[in-house]
C-alpha positions as a printed Julia matrix, in Angstrom:
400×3 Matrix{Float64}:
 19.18   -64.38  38.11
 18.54   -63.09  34.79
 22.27   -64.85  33.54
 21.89   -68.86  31.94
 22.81   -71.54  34.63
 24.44   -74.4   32.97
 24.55   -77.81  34.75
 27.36   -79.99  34.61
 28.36   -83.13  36.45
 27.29   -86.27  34.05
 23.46   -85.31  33.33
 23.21   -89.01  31.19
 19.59   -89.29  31.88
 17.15   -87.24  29.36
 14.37   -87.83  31.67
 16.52   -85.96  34.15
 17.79   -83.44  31.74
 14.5    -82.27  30.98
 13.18   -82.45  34.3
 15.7    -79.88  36.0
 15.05   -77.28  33.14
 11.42   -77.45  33.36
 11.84   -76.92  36.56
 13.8    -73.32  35.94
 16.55   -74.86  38.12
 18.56   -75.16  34.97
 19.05   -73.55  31.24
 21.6    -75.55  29.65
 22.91   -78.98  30.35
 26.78   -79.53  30.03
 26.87   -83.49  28.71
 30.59   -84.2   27.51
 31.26   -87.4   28.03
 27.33   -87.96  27.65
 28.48   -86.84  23.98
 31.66   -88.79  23.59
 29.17   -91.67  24.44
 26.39   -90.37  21.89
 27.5    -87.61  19.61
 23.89   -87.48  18.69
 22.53   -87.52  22.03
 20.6    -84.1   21.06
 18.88   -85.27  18.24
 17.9    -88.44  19.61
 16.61   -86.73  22.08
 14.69   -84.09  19.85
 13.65   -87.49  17.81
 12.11   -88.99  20.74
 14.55   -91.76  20.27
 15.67   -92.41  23.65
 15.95   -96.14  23.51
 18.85   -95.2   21.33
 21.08   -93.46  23.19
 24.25   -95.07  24.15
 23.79   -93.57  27.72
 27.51   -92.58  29.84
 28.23   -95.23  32.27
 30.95   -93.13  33.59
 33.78   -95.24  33.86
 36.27   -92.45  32.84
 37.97   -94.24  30.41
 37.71   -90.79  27.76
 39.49   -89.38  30.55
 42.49   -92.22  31.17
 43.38   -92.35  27.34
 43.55   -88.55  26.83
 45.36   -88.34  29.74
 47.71   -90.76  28.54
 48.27   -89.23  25.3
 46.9    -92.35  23.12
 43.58   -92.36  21.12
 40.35   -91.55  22.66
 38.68   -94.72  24.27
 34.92   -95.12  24.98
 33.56   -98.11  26.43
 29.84   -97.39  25.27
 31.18   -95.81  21.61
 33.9    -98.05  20.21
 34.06   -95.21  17.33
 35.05   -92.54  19.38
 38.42   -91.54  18.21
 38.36   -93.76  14.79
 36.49   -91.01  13.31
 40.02   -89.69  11.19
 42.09   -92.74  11.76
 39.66   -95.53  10.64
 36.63   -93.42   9.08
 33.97   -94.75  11.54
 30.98   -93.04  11.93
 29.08   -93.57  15.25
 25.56   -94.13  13.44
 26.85   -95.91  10.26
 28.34   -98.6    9.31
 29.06  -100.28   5.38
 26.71  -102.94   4.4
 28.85  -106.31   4.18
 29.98  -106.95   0.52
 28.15  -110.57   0.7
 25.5   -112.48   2.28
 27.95  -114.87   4.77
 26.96  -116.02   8.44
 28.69  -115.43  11.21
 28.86  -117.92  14.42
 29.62  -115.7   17.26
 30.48  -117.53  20.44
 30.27  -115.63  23.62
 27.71  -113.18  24.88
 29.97  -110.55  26.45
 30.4   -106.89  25.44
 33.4   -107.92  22.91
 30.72  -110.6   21.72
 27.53  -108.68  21.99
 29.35  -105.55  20.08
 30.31  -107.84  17.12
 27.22  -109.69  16.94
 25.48  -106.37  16.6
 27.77  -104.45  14.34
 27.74  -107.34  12.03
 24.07  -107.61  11.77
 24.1   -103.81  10.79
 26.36  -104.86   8.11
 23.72  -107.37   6.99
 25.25  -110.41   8.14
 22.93  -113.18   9.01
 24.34  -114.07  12.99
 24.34  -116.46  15.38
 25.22  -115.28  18.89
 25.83  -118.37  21.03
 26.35  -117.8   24.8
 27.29  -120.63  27.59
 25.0   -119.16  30.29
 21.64  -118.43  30.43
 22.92  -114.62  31.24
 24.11  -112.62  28.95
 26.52  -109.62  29.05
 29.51  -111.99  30.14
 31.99  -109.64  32.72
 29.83  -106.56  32.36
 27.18  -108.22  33.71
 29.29  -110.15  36.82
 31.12  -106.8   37.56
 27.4   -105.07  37.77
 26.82  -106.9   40.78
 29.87  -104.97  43.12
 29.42  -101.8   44.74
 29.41   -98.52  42.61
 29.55  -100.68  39.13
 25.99  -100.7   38.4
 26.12   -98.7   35.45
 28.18  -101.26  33.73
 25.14  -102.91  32.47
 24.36  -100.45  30.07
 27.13  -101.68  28.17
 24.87  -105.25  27.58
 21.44  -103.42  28.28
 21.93  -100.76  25.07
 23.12  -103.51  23.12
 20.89  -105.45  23.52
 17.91  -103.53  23.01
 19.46  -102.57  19.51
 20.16  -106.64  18.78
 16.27  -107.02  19.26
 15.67  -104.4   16.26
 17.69  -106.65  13.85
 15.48  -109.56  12.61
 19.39  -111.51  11.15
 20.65  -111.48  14.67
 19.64  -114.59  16.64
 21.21  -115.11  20.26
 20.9   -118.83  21.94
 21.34  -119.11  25.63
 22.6   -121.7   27.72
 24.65  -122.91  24.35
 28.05  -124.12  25.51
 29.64  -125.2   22.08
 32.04  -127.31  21.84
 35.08  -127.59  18.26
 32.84  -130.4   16.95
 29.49  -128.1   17.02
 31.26  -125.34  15.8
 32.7   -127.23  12.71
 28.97  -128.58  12.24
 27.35  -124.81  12.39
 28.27  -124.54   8.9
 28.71  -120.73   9.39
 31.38  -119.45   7.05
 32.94  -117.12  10.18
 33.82  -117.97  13.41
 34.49  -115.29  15.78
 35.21  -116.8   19.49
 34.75  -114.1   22.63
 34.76  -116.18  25.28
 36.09  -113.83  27.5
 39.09  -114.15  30.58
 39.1   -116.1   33.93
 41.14  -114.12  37.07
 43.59  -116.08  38.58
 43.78  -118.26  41.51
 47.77  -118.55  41.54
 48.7   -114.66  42.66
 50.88  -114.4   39.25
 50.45  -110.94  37.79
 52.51  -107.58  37.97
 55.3   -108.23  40.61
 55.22  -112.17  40.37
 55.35  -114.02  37.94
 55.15  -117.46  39.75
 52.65  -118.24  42.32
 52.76  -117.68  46.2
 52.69  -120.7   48.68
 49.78  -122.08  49.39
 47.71  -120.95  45.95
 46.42  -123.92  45.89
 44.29  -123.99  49.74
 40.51  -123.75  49.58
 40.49  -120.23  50.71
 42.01  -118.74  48.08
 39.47  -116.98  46.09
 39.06  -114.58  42.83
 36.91  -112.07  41.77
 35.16  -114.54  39.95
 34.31  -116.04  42.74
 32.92  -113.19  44.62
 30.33  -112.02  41.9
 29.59  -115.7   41.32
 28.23  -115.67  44.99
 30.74  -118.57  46.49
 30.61  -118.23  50.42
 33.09  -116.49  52.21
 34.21  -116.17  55.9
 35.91  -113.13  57.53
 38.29  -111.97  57.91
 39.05  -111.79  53.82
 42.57  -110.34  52.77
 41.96  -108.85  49.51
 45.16  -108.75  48.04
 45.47  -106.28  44.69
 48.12  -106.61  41.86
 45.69  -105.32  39.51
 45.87  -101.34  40.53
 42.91  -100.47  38.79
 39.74  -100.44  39.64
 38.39  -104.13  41.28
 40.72  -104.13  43.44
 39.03  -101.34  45.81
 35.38  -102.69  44.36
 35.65  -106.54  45.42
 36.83  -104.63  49.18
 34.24  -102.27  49.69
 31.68  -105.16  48.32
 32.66  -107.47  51.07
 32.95  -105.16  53.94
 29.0   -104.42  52.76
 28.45  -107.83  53.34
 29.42  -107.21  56.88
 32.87  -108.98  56.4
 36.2   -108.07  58.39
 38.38  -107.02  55.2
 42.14  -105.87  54.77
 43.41  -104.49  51.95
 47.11  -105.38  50.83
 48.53  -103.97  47.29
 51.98  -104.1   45.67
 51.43  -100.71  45.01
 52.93   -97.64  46.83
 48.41   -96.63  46.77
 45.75   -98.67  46.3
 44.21   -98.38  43.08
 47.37   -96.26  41.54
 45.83   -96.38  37.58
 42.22   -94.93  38.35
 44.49   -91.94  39.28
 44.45   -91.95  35.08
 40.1    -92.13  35.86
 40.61   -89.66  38.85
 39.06   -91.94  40.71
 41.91   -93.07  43.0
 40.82   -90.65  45.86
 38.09   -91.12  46.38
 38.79   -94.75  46.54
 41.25   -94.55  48.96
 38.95   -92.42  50.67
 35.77   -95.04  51.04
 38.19   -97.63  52.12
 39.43   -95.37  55.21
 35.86   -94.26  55.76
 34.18   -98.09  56.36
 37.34   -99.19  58.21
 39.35  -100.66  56.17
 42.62  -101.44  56.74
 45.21  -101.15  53.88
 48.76  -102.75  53.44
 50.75  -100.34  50.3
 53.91  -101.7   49.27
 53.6   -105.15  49.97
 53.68  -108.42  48.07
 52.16  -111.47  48.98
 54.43  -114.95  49.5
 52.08  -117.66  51.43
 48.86  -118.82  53.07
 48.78  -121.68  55.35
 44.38  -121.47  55.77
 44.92  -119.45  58.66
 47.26  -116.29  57.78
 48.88  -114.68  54.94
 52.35  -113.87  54.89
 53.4   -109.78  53.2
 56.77  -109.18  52.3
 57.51  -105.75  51.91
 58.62  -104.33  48.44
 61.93  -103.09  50.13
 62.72  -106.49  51.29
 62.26  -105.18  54.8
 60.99  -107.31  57.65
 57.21  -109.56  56.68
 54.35  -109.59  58.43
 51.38  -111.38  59.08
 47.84  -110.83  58.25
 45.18  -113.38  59.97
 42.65  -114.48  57.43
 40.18  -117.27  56.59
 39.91  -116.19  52.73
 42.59  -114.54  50.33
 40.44  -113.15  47.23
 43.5   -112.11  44.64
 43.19  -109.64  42.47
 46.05  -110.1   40.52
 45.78  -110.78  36.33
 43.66  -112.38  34.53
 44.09  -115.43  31.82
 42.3   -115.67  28.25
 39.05  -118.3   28.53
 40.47  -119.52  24.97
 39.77  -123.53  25.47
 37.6   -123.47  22.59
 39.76  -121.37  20.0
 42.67  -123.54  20.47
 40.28  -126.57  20.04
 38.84  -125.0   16.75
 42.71  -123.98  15.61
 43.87  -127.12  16.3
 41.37  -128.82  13.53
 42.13  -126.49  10.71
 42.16  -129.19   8.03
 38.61  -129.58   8.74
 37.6   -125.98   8.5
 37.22  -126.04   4.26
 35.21  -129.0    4.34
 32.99  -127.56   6.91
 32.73  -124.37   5.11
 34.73  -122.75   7.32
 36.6   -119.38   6.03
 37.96  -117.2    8.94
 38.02  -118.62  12.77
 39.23  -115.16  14.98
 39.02  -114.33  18.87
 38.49  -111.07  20.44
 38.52  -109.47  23.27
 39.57  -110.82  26.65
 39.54  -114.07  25.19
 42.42  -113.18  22.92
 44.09  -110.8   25.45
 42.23  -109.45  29.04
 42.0   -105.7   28.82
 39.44  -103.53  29.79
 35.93  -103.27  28.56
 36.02  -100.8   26.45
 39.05  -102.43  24.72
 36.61  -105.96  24.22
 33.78  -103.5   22.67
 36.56  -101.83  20.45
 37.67  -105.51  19.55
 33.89  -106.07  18.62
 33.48  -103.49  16.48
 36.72  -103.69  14.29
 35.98  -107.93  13.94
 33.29  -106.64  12.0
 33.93  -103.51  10.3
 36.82  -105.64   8.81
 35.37  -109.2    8.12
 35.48  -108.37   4.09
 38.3   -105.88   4.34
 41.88  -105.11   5.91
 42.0   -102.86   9.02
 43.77   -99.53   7.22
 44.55   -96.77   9.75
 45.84   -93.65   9.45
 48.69   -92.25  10.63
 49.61   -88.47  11.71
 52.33   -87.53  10.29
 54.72   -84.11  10.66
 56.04   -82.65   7.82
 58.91   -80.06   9.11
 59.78   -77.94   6.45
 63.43   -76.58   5.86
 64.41   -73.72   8.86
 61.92   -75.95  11.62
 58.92   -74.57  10.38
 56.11   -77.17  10.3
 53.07   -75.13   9.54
């Protein structure tokens, strides 16, 4: 055909990009949330800068936060939709007012995100992380089925950390209030990220089912962490987003027997927001997989769990060896409170601003850590201003 053929379907990949239109399968390539990761994906790609592309991972989270009517979200591009409201620019960034340090503790993408936008600013960091891993949760969740892409979030920021010669990362550095007062770094900013929990408290409990406490109750945590399991596995999901479905389909690939019980009236009711929900609901039904809607869990006895249904209709039992609950998750914030709780000390230790981010301050998802990242340091020398729309009506209801 003599007419242009434009591709479309998350082309992230200029390697691919190029390949289907020098092939003559393609003219143009439709990228828009490739753009709303990079919004200079096309002339990093005429520079032959390709290391710097903030490449889609395709989580969806543009389309959950338009679709919600609230500012545009990007987990790759924490600047996407601060461009009016804040005045960030996705390429620059103000050089810092002063020479301070900054002590960064945790390695995850609310920690990598700061570390890096502060060393852009010129500050001289320190990025401390526990493990010898870093990426923190992006890098755990990488691990399940379908999330793979996830660790572009560390991998991009990383490669740009290794272009800044004032950014220096330590591994395996669990710090503790005492090593953080002796740092002598005159910022502190503490992303030490969430833990799920073990208890089944989240959205439709909030005290914990009978039982919690039995050595087959697991977490999420535990499944990308690689802790044995025995079938059959009740994966029980108060969450409703996404890891819910994940952590199922992950252990039925590892040959398990797996049920699927949510307090929801559908499993995975908020990636509805990602339009993902389907075809969730869809690969659970296609590998066999059992699912319980409506339903709330009230015990485990190491044997079976016990479902009581939303309606306070009759329960029912579900035989099980392992219960992994997907249910909320609590702020890993040991260390803040340890540092908050010696503020006397901070002035003589040089200390000027302790702050935590991220999960650690309150679990949310990871584009909202990498936002937190980004504003900790846009606004280490100045106060977060934002702007707000306003409508003027003039007299008769005309607003134009």
């Amino acid at each position: 055909t003599t007419k242009p053929v434009v591709a479309v379907g998350r082309y992230t990949s200029p390697d691919r990009m190029v390949s289907v239109i020098n092939k003559g399968l393609m003219d143009l390539i439709g990228a828009a949330r490739p753009s709303i990761a990079d919004p200079f994906l096309p002339a990093k790609i005429r520079d032959g800068r390709l290391e710097d592309i903030r490449e889609c991972i395709g989580c969806n989270i543009c389309i959950l936060s338009n679709g919600l009517g609230v500012p545009l979200r990007c987990t790759q591009n924490p600047t996407m939709g601060e461009e009016w409201r804040r005045g960030w620019h996705p390429e620059t960034i103000t050089r810092a007012s002063s020479e301070e340090k900054v002590l960064v503790v945790g390695a995850g993408p609310a920690g990598l995100e700061a570390a890096l936008a502060a060393g852009r600013r010129g500050y001289q960091v320190a990025l401390a992380e526990a493990t010898t891993e870093l990426g923190g949760r992006v890098t755990r969740e990488a691990t399940l089925t379908g999330l793979s892409t996830w660790s572009r979030v560390r991998d991009w920021r990383l490669g740009q950390i290794a272009k800044l010669a004032n950014v220096d990362i330590y591994r395996s550095s669990r710090l503790n209030a005492d090593q953080v007062l002796e740092f002598g770094f005159g910022h502190v900013c503490i992303a030490t990220g969430s833990t799920w929990r073990h208890d089944g408290t989240g959205r439709s409990s909030f005290t914990p089912f009978e039982g919690h406490e039995l050595d087959g109750i697991l977490t999420p945590d535990d499944v990308m962490e690689g802790t044995p399991i025995d079938g059959p596995v009740l994966v029980y999901d108060d969450d409703h987003f996404y890891m819910g479905g994940v952590i199922a389909e992950t252990l039925a690939g590892r040959g398990l027997d797996v049920v699927v019980a949510t307090s929801a009236g559908i499993v995975s009711p908020l990636c509805a927001h990602t339009l993902d929900q389907g075809r969730i609901e869809a690969r659970l039904i296609e590998i066999g997989i059992v699912t319980w809607t409506s339903r709330l869990l009230r015990g485990f006895d190491g044997g079976q769990a016990v479902l009581a249904h939303a309606s306070g209709s009759e329960d029912v039992t579900i035989p099980c060896r392992n219960i992994v609950v997907v249910t909320s998750r609590q702020p890993a914030d040991a260390l803040w409170k340890e540092v908050m709780a010696r503020q006397a000390e901070h002035a003589d230790a040089g200390l000027k601003s302790v702050r935590r981010i991220g999960d650690c301050e309150a679990p949310q998802t990871i584009a909202a850590a990498v936002h937190a990242g980004h504003l900790y340091a846009r606004t280490l020398d100045s106060v977060d201003h934002v702007k707000r729309d306003r409508v003027l009506v003039a007299p008769g209801g005309d607003s134009s």
